[in-house]
Residue frames as a rotation matrix with the C-alpha (Angstrom) as fourth column:
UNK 1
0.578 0.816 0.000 0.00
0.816 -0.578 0.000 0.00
0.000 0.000 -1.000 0.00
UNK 2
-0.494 -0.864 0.092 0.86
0.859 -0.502 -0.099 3.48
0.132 0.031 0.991 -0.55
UNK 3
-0.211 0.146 -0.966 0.02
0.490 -0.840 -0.234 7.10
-0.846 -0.523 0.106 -0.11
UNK 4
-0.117 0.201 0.973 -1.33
0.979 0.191 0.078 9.29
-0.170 0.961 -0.218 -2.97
UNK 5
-0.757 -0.055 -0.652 -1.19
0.062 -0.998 0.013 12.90
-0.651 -0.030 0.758 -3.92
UNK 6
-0.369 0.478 0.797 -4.37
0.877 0.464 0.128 14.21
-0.308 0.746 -0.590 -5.79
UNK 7
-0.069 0.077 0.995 -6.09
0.881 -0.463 0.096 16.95
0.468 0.883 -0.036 -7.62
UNK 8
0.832 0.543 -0.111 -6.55
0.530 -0.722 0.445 19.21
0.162 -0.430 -0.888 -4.68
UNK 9
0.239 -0.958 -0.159 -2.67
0.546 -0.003 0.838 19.73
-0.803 -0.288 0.522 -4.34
UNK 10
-0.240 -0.444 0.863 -2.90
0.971 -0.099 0.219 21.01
-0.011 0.891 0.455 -8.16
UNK 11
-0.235 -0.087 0.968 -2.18
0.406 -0.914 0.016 24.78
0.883 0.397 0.250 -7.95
UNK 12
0.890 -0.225 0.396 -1.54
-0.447 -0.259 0.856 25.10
-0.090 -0.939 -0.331 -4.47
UNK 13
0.214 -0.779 -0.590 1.46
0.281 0.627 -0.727 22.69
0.936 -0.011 0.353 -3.88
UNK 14
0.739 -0.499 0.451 1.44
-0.523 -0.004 0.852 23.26
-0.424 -0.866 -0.265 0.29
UNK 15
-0.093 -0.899 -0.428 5.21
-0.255 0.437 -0.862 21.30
0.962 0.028 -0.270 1.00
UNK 16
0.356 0.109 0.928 4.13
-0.932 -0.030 0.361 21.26
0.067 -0.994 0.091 4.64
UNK 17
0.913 0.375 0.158 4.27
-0.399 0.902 0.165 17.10
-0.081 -0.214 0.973 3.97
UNK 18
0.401 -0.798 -0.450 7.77
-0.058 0.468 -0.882 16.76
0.914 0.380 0.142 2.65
UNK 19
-0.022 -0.775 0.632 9.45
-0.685 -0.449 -0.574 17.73
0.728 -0.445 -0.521 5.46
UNK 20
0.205 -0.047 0.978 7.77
-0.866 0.457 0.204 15.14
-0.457 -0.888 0.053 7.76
UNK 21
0.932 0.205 -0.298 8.33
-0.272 0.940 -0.205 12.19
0.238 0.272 0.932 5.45
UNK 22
0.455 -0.761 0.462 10.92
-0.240 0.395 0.887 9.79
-0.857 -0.515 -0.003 6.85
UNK 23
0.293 -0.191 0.937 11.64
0.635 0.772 -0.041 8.32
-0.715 0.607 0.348 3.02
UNK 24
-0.626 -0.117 -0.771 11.72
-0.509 -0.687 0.518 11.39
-0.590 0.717 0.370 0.87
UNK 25
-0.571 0.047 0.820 9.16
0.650 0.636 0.416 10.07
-0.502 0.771 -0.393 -1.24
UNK 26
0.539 0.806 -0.244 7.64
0.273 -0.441 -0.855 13.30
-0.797 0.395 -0.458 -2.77
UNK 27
-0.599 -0.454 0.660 8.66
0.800 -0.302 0.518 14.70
-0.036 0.838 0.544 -6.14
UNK 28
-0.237 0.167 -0.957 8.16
0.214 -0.952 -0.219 18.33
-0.948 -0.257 0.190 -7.49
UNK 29
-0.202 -0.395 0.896 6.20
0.939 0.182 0.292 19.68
-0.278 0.901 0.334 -10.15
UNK 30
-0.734 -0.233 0.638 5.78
0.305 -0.952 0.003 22.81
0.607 0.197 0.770 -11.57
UNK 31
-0.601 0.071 0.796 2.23
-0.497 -0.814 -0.302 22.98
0.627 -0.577 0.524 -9.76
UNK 32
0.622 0.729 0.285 1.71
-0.689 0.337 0.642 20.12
0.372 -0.595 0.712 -7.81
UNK 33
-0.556 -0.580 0.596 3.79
-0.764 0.638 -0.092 17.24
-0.326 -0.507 -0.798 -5.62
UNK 34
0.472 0.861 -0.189 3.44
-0.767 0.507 0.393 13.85
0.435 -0.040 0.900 -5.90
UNK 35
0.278 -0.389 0.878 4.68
-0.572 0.668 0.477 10.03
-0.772 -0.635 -0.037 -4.10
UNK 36
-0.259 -0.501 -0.826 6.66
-0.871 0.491 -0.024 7.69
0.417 0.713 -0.563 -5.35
UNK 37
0.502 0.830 0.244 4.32
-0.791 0.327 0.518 4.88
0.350 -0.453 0.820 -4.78
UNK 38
0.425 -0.603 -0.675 7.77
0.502 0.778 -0.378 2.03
0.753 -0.179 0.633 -4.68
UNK 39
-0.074 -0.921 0.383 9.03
0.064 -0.388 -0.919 4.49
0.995 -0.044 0.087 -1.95
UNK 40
-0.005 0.574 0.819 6.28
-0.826 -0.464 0.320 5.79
0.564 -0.675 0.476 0.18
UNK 41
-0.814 -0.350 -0.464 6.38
0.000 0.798 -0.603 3.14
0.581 -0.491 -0.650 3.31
UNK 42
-0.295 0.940 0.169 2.99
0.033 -0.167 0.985 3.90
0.955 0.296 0.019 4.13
UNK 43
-0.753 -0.282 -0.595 3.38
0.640 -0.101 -0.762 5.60
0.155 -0.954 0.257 7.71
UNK 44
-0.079 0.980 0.184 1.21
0.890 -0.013 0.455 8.02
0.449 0.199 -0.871 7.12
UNK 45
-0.201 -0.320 -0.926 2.91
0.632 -0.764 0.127 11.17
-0.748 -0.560 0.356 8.86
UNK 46
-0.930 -0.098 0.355 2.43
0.362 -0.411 0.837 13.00
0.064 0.906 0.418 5.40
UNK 47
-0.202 0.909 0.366 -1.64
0.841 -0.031 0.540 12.95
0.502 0.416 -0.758 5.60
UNK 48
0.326 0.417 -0.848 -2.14
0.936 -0.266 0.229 15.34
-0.131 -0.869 -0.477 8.60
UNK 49
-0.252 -0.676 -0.692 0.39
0.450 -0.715 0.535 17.81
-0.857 -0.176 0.485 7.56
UNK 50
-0.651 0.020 0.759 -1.40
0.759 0.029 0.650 18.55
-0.010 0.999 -0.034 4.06
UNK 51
-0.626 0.596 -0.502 -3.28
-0.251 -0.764 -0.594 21.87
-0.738 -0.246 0.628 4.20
UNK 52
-0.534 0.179 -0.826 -5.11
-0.845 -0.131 0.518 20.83
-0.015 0.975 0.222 1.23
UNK 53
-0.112 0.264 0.958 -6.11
-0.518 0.807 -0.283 17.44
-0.848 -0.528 0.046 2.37
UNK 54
0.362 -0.117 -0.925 -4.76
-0.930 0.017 -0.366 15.89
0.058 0.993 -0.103 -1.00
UNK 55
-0.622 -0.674 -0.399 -3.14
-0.616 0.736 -0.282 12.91
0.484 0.070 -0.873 0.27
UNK 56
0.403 0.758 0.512 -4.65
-0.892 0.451 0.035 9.88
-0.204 -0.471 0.858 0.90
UNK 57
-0.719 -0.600 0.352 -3.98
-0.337 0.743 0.579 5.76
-0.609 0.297 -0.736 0.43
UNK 58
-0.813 0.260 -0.522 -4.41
-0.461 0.261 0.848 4.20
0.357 0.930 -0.093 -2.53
UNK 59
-0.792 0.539 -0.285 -7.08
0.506 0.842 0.187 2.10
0.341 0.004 -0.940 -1.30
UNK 60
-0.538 0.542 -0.646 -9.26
0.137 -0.699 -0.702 5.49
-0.832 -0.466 0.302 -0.12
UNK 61
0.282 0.683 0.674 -11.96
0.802 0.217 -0.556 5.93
-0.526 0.697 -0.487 -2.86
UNK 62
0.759 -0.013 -0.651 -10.75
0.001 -1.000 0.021 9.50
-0.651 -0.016 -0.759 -3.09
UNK 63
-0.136 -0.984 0.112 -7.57
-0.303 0.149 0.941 7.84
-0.943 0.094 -0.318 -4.26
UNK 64
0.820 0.567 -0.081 -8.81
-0.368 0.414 -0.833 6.89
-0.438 0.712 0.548 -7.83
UNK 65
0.480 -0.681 0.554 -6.33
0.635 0.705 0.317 4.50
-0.606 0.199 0.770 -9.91
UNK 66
0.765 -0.015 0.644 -5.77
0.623 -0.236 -0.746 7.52
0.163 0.972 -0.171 -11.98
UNK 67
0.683 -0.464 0.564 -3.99
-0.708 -0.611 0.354 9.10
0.181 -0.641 -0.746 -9.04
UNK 68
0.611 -0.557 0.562 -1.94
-0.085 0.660 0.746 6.38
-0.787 -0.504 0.356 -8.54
UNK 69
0.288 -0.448 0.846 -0.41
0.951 0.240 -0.196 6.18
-0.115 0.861 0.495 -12.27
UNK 70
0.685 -0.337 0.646 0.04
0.327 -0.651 -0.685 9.84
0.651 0.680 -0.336 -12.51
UNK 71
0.748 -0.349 0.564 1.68
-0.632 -0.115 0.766 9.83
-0.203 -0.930 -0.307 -9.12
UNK 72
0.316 -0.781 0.539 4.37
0.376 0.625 0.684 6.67
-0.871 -0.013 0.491 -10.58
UNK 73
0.743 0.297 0.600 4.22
0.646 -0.081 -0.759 8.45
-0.177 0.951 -0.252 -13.47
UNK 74
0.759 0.097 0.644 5.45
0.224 -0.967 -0.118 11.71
0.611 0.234 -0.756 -12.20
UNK 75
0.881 -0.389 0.269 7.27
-0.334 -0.109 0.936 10.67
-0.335 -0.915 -0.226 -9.37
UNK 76
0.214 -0.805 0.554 10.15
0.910 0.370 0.185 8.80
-0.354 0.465 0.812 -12.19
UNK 77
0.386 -0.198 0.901 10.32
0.827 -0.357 -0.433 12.42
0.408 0.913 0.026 -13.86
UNK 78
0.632 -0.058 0.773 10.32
-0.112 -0.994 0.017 14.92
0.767 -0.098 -0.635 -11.60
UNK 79
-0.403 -0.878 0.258 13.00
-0.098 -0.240 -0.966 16.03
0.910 -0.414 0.011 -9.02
UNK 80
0.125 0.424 -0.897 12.75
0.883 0.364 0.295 15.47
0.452 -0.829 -0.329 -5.23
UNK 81
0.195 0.472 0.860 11.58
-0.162 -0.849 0.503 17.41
0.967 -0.238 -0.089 -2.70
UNK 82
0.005 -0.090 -0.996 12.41
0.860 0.509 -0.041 17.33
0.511 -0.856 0.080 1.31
UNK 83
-0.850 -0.502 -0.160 12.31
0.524 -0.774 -0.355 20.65
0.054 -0.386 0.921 1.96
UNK 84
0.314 0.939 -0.138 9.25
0.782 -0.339 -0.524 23.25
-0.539 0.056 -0.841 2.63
UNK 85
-0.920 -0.345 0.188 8.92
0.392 -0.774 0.498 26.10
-0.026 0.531 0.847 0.37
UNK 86
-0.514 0.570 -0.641 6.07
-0.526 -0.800 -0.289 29.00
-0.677 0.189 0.711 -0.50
UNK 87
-0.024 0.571 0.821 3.03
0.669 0.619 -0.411 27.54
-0.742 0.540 -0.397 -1.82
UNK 88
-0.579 -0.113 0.807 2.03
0.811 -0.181 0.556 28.81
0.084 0.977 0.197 -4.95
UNK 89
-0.987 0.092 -0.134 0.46
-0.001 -0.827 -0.562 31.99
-0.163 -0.554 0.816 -4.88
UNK 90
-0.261 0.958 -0.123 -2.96
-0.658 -0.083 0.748 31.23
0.706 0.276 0.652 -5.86
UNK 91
-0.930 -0.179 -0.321 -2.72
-0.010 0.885 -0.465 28.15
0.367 -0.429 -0.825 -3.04
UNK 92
-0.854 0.517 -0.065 -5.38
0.102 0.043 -0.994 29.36
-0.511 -0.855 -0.090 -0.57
UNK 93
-0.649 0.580 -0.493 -7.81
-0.742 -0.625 0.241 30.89
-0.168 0.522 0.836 -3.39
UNK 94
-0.120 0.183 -0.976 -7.68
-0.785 0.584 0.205 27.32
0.608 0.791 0.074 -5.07
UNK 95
-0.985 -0.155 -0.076 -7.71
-0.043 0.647 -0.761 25.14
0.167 -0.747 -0.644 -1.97
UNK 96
-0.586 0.671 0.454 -10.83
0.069 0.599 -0.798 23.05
-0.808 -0.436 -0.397 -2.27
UNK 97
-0.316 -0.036 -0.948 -11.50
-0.920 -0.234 0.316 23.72
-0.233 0.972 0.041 -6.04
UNK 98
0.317 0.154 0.936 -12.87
-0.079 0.988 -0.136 20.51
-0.945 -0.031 0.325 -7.21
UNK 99
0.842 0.409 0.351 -11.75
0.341 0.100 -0.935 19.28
-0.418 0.907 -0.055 -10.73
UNK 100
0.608 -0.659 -0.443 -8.50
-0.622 -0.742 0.250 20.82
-0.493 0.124 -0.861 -10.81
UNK 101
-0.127 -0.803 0.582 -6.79
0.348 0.513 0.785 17.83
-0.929 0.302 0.214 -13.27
UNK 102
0.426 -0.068 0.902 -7.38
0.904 0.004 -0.427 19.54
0.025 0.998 0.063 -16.50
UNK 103
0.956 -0.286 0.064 -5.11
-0.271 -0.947 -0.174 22.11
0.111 0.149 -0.983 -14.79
UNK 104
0.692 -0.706 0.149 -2.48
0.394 0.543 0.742 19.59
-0.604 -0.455 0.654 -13.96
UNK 105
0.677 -0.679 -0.283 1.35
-0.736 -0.625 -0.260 20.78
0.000 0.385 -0.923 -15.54
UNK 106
0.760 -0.640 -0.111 3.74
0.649 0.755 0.090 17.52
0.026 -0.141 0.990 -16.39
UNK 107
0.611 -0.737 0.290 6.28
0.010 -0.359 -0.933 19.93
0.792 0.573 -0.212 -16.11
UNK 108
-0.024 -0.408 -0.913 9.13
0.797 0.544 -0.264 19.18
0.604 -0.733 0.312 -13.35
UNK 109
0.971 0.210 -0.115 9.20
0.235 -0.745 0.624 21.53
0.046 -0.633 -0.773 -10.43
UNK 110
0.324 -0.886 0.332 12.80
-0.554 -0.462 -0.692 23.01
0.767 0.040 -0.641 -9.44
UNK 111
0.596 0.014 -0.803 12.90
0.472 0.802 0.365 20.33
0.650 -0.597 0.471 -6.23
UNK 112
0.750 -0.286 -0.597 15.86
0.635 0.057 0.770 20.41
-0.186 -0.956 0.225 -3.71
């Protein structure tokens, strides 16, 4: 089992979670985070710390399989993350937005 990042994370990107993850398993993109589902050790220190309440396990309904593939997907391309940084500036506006994957960006974030 693993942990999932999903659409509520897209255009916000809180970081609040990296910092507690024992594994490093987040990656950085331009405007969202996601797990590396072979990494994540499913502890679960990651969910609480999400202002956004974006993370969840794969086996949560919330978690759809589509979140899980773009999450292994994304998590081989993009650079890691372990550090907090400045959400995005639209973060709070867009926090709880529903629908927010047909804003999604494959583009890599700037990581560590």
């Amino acid at each position: 089992m693993t942990h999932v990042v999903t659409d509520n994370c897209i255009k916000c990107k809180f970081t609040d979670c990296v910092e507690v993850c024992p594994v490093d398993c987040f990656y950085e993109g331009e405007n969202m985070l996601v797990i590396h589902p072979d990494e994540c050790i499913d502890c679960g220190v990651c969910v609480p710390e999400c202002p956004a309440e974006a993370i969840f396990p794969d086996t949560d309904l919330a978690a759809a399989p589509q979140w899980l593939r773009l999450n292994q997907e994304y998590a081989e391309k993009w650079p890691n993350i372990t550090r907090k940084k400045e959400p995005l500036p639209e973060a709070e506006a867009l926090n709880g937005v529903p629908n927010k994957l047909p804003d999604f960006s494959p583009k890599p974030g700037d990581g560590d």
